[in-house]
ChimeraX commands (.cxc) that place a marker at each C-alpha (Angstrom):
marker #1 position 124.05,129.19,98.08 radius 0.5
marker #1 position 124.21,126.41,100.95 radius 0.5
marker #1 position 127.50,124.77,100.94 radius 0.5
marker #1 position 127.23,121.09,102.08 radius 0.5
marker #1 position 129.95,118.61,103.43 radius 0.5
marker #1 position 130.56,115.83,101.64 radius 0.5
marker #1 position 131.53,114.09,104.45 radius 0.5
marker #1 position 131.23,116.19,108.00 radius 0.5
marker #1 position 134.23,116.50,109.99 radius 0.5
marker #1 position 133.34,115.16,113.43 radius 0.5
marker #1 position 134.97,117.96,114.96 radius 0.5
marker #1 position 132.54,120.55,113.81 radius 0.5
marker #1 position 129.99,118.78,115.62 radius 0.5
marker #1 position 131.18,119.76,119.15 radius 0.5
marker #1 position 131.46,124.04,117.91 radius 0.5
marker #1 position 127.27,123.95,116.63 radius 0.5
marker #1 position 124.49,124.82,118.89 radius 0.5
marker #1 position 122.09,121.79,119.69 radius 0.5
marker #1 position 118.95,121.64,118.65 radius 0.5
marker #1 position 115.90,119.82,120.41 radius 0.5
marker #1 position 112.53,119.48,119.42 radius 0.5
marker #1 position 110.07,121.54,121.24 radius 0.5
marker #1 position 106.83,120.69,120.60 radius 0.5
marker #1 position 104.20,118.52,122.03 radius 0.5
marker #1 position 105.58,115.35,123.14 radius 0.5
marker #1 position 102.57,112.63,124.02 radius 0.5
marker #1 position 103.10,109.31,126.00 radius 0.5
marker #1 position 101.41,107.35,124.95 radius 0.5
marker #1 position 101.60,104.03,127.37 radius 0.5
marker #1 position 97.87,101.65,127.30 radius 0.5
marker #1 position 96.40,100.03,124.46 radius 0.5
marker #1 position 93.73,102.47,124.79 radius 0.5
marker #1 position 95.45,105.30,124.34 radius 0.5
marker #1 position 96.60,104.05,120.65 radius 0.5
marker #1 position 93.61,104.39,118.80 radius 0.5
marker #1 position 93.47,108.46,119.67 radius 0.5
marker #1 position 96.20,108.67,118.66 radius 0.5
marker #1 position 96.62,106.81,115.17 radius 0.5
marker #1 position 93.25,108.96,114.15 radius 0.5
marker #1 position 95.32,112.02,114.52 radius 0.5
marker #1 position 98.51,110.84,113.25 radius 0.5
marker #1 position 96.57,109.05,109.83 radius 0.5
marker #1 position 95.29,112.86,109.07 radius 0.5
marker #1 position 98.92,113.75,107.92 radius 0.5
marker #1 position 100.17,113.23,104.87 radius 0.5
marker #1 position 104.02,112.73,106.64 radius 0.5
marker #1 position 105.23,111.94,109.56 radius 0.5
marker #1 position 108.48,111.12,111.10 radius 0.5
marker #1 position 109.49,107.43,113.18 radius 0.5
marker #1 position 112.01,106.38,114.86 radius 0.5
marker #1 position 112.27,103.41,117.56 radius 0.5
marker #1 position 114.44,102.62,120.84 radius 0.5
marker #1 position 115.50,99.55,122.27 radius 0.5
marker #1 position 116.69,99.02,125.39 radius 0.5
marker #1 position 120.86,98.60,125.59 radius 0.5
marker #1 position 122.23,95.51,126.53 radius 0.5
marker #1 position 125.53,95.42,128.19 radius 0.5
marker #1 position 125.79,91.61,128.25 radius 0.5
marker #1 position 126.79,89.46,125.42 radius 0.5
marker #1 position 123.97,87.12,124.65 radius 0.5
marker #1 position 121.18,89.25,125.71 radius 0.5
marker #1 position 119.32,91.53,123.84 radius 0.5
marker #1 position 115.71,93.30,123.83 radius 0.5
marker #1 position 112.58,94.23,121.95 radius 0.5
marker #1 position 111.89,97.09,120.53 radius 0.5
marker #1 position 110.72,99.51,123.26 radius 0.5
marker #1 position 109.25,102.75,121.95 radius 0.5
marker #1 position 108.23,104.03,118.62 radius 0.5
marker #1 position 108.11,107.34,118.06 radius 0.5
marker #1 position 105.90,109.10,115.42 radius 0.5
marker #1 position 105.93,112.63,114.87 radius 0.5
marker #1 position 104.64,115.65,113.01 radius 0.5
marker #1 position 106.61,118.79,113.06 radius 0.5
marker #1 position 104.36,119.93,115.79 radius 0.5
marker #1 position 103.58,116.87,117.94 radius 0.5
marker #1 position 105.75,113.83,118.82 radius 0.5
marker #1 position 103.53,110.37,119.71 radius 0.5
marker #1 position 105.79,107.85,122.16 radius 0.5
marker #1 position 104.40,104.42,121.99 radius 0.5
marker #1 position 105.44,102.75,124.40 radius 0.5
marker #1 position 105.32,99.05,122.66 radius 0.5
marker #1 position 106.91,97.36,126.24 radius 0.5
marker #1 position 103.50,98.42,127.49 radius 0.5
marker #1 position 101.47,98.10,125.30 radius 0.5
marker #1 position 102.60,95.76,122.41 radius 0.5
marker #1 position 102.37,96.37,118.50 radius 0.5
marker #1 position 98.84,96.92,118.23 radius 0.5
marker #1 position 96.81,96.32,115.03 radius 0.5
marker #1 position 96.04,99.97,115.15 radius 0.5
marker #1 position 99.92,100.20,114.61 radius 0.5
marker #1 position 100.86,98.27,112.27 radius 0.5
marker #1 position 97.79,99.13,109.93 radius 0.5
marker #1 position 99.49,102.59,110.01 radius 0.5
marker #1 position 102.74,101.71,109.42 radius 0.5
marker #1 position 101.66,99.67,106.47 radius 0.5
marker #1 position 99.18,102.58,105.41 radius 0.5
marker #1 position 100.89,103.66,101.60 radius 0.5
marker #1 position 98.71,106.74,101.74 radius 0.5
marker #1 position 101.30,108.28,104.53 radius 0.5
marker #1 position 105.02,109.01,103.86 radius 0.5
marker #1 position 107.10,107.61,106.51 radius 0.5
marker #1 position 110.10,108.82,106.69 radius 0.5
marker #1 position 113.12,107.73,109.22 radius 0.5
marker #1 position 117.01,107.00,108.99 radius 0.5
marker #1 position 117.88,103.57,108.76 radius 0.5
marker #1 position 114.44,101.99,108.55 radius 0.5
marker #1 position 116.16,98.60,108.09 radius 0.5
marker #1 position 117.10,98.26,111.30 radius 0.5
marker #1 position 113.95,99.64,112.97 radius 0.5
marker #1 position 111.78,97.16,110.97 radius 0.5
marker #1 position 114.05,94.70,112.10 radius 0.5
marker #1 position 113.58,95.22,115.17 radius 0.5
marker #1 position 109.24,95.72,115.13 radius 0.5
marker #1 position 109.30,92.53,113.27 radius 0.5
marker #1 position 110.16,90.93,116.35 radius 0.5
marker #1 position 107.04,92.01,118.30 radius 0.5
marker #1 position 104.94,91.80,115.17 radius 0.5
marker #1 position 104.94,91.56,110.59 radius 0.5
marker #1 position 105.03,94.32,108.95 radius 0.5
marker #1 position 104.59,95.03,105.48 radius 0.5
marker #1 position 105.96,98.56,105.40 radius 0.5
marker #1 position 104.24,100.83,103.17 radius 0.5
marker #1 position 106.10,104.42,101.59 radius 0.5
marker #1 position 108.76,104.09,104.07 radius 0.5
marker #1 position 111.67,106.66,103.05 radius 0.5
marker #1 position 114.90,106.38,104.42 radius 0.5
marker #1 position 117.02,109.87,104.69 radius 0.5
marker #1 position 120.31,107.77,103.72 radius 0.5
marker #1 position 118.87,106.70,100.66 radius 0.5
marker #1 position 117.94,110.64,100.02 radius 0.5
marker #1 position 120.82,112.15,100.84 radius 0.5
marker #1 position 122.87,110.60,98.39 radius 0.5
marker #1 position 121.00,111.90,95.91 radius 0.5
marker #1 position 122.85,115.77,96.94 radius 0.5
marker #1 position 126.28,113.67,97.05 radius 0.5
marker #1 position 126.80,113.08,100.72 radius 0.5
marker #1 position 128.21,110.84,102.14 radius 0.5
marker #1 position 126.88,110.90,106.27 radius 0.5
marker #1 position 125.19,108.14,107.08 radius 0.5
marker #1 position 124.14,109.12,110.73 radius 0.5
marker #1 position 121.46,111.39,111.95 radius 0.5
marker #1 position 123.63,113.70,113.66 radius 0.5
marker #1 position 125.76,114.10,111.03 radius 0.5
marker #1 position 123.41,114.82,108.39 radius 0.5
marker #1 position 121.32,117.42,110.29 radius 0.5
marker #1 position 124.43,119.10,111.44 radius 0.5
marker #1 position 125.69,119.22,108.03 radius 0.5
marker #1 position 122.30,120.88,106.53 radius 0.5
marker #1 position 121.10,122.73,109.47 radius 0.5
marker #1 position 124.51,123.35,111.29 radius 0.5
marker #1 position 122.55,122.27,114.51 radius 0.5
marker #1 position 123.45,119.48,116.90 radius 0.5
marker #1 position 121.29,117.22,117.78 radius 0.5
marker #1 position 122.85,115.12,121.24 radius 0.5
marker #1 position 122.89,111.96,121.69 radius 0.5
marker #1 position 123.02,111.55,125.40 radius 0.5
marker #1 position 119.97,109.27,126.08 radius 0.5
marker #1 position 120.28,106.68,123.37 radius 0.5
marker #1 position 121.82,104.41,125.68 radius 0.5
marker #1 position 119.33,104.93,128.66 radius 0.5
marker #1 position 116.62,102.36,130.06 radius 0.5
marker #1 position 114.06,102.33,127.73 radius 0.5
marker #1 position 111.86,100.19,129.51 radius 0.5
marker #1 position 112.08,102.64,132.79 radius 0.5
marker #1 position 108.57,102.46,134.37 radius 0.5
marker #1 position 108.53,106.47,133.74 radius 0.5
marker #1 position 110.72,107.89,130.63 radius 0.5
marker #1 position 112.58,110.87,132.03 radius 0.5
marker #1 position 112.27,114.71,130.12 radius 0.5
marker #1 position 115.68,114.20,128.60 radius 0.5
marker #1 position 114.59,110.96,127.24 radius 0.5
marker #1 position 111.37,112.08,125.88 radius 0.5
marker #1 position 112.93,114.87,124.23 radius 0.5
marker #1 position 115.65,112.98,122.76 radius 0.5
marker #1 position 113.13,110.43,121.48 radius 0.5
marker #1 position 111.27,113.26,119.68 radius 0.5
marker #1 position 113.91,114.97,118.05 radius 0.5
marker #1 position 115.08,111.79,116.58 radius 0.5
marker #1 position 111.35,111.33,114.88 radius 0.5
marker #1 position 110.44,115.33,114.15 radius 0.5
marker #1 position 113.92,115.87,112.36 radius 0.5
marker #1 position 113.68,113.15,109.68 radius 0.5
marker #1 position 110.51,115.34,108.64 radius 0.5
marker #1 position 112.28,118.54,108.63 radius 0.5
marker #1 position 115.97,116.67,106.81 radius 0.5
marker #1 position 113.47,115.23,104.08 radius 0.5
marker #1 position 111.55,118.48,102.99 radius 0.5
marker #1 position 115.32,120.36,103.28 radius 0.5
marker #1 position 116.40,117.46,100.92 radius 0.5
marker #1 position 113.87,118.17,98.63 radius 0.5
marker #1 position 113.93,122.12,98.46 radius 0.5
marker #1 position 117.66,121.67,97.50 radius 0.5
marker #1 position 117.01,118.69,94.73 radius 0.5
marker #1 position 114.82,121.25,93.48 radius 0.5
marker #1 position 116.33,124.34,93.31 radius 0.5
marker #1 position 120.08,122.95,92.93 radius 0.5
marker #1 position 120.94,126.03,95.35 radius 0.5
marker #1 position 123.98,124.38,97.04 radius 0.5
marker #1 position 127.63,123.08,96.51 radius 0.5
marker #1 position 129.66,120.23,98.21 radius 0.5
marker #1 position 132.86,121.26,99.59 radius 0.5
marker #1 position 134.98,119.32,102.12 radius 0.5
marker #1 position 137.07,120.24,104.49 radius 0.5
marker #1 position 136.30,123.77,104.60 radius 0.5
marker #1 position 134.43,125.71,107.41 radius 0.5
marker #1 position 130.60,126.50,107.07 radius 0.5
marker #1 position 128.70,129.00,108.39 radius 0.5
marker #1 position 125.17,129.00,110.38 radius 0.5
marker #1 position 124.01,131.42,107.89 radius 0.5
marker #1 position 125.26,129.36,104.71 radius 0.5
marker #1 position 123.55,126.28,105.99 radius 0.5
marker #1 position 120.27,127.36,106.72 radius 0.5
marker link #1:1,2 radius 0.2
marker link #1:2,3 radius 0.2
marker link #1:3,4 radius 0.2
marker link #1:4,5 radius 0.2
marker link #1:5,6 radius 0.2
marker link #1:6,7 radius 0.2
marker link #1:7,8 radius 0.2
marker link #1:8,9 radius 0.2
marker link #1:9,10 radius 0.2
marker link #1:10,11 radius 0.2
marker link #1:11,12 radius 0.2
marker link #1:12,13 radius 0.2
marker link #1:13,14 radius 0.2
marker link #1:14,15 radius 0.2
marker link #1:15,16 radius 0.2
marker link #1:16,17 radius 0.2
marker link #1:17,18 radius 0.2
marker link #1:18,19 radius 0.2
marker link #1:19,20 radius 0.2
marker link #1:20,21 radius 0.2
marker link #1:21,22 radius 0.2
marker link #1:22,23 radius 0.2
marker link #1:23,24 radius 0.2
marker link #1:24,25 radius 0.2
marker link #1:25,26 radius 0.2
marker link #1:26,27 radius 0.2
marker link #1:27,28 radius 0.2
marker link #1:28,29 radius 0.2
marker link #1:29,30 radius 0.2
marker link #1:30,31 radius 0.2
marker link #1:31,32 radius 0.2
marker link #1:32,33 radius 0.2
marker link #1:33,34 radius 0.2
marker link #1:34,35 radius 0.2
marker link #1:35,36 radius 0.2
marker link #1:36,37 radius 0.2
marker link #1:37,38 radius 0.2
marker link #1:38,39 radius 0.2
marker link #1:39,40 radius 0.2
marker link #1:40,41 radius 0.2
marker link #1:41,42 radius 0.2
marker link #1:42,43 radius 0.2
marker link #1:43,44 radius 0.2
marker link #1:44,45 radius 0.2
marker link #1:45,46 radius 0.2
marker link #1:46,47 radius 0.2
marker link #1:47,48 radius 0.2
marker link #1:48,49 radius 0.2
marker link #1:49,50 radius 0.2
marker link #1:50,51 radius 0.2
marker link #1:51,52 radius 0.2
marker link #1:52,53 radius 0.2
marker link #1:53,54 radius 0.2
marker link #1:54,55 radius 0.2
marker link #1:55,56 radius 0.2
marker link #1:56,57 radius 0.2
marker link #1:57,58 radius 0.2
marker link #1:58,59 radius 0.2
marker link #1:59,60 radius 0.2
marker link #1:60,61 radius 0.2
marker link #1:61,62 radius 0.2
marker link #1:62,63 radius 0.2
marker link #1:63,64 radius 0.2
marker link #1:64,65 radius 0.2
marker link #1:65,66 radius 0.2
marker link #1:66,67 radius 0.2
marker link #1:67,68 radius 0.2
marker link #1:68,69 radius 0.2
marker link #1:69,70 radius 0.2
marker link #1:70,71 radius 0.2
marker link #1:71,72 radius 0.2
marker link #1:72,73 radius 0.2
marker link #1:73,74 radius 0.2
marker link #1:74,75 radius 0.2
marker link #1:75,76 radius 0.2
marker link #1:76,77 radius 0.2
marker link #1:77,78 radius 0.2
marker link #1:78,79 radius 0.2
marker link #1:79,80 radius 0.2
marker link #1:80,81 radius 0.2
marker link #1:81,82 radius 0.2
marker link #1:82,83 radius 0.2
marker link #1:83,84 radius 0.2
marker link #1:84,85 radius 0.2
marker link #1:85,86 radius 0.2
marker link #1:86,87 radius 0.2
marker link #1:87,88 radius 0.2
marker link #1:88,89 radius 0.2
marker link #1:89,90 radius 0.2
marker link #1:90,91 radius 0.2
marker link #1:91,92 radius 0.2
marker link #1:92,93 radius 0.2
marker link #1:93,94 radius 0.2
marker link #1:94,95 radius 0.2
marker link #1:95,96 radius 0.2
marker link #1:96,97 radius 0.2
marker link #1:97,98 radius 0.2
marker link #1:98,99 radius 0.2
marker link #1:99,100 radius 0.2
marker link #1:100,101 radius 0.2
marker link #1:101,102 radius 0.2
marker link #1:102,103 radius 0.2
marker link #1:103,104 radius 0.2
marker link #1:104,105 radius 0.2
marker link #1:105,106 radius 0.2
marker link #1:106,107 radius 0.2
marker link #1:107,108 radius 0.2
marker link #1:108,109 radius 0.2
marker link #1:109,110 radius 0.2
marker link #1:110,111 radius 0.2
marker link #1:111,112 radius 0.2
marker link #1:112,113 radius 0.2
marker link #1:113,114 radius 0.2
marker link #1:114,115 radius 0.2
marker link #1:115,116 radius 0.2
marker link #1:116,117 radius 0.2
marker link #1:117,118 radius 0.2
marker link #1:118,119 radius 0.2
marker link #1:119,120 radius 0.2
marker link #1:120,121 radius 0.2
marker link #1:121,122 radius 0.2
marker link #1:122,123 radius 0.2
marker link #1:123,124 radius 0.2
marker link #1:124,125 radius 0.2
marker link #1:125,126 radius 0.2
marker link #1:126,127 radius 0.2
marker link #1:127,128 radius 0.2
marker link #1:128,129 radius 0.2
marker link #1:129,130 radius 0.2
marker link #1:130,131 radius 0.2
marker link #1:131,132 radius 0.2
marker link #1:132,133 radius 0.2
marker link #1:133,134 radius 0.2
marker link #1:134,135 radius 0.2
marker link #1:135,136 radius 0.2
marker link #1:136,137 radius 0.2
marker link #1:137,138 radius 0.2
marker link #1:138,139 radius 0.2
marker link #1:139,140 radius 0.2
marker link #1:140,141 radius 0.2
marker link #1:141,142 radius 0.2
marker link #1:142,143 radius 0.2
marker link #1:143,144 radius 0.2
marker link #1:144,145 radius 0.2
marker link #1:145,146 radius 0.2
marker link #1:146,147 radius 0.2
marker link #1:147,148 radius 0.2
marker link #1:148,149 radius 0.2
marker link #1:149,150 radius 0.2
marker link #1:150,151 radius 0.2
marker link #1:151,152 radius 0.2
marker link #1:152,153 radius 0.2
marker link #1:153,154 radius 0.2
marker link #1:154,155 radius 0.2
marker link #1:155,156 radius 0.2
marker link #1:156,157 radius 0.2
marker link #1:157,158 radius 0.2
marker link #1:158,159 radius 0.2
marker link #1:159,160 radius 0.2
marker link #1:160,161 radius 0.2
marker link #1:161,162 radius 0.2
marker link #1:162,163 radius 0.2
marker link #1:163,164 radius 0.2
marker link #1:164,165 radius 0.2
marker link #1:165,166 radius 0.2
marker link #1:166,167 radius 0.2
marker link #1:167,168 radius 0.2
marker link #1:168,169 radius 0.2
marker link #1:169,170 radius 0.2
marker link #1:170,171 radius 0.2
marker link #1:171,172 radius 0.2
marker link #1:172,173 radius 0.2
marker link #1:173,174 radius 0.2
marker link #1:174,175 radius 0.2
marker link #1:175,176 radius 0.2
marker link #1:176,177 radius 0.2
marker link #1:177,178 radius 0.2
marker link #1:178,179 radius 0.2
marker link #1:179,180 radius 0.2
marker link #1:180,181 radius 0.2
marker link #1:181,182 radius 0.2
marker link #1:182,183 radius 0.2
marker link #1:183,184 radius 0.2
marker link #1:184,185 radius 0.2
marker link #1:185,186 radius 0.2
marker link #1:186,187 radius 0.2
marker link #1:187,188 radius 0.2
marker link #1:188,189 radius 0.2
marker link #1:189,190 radius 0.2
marker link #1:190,191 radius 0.2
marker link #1:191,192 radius 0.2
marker link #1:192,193 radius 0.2
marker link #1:193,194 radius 0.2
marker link #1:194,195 radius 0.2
marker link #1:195,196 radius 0.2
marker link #1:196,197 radius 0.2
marker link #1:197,198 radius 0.2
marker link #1:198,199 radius 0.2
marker link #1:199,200 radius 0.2
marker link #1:200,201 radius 0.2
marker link #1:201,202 radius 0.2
marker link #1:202,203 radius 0.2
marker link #1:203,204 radius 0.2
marker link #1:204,205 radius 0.2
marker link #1:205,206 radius 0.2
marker link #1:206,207 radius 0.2
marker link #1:207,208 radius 0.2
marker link #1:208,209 radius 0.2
marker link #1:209,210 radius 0.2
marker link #1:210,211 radius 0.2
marker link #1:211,212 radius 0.2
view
């Protein structure tokens, strides 16, 4: 039986090993290279998004939406939207209801695309809405994935340029975890709706091999 926090300790984060996607990661950084790359993505039936925005350190000033990321489990898509905007191609895909989108605090992230462009977001699934439905409590991405994986996933980049003429490896892999982890966190949701094959417990210790 998995045994769940209802609320993970922040200090168990630090002990668990990280994990980092490690898959194929595709920049994607003209206009041209969208349409490509929508075709593959509109084949799946889910897919994973996340977005970055450039940090501001200066009261007053703030920036659009820089990358999207849309992943599979195998493949991670970086649009690069500073480069080449929110193209039609886009935003028919994140409107496209056939396709389960799923992401952690979509609010925000639609917040923030609706400044380039509308969006009518279509089967859009958001892992703090889902995760309530086991009894937990997390509300962030690290803390949910450490709590049903008992993996780590850093957070060392968020606060980098993302508008850098060339995204470095540690951003591009930070990116993609972000985006190929809300896939794997929804289907793990879903297995343990099903099978009711876990408790919540709170302050107590769990194992790697309990959580996965």
């Amino acid at each position: 039986m998995t045994s769940l926090y209802i609320s993970t300790p922040k200090s168990v984060l630090s002990d668990l090993p990280i994990y980092r996607f490690e898959g194929k990661i595709v920049v994607i950084q003209s206009k041209r290279e969208v349409p490509p790359a929508i075709h593959m993505l509109s084949k799946q039936r889910i897919v994973g998004i996340d977005t970055e925005t450039r940090p501001s350190f200066r009261k007053g000033i703030t920036h659009k939406v820089a990358l999207l990321q849309i992943a599979t489990k195998d493949v991670c898509f970086l649009f690069r939207l500073n480069m080449t905007g929110l193209t039609n191609e886009i935003i028919d895909f994140l409107c496209n209801p056939d396709i389960i989108k799923v992401g952690l605090s979509l609010k925000d992230d639609l917040q923030m695309l609706n400044k380039r462009a509308k969006i009518q977001p279509a089967n859009w699934i958001d892992l703090q809405n889902e995760v309530k439905k086991l009894g937990v409590t997390d509300m962030s991405l690290q803390k949910i994935f450490a709590n049903l994986f008992s993996q780590r996933i850093s957070k060392s980049a968020q606060l980098s340029n993302w508008e850098s003429d060339v995204l470095t490896p540690a951003q591009k892999t930070y990116a993609a975890t972000d985006a190929q982890s809300c896939i794997l966190l929804y289907e793990k949701i879903n297995e343990l709706l099903q099978t009711r094959d876990f408790e919540l417990i709170e302050e107590e210790q769990i194992t790697t091999d309990d959580a996965l």
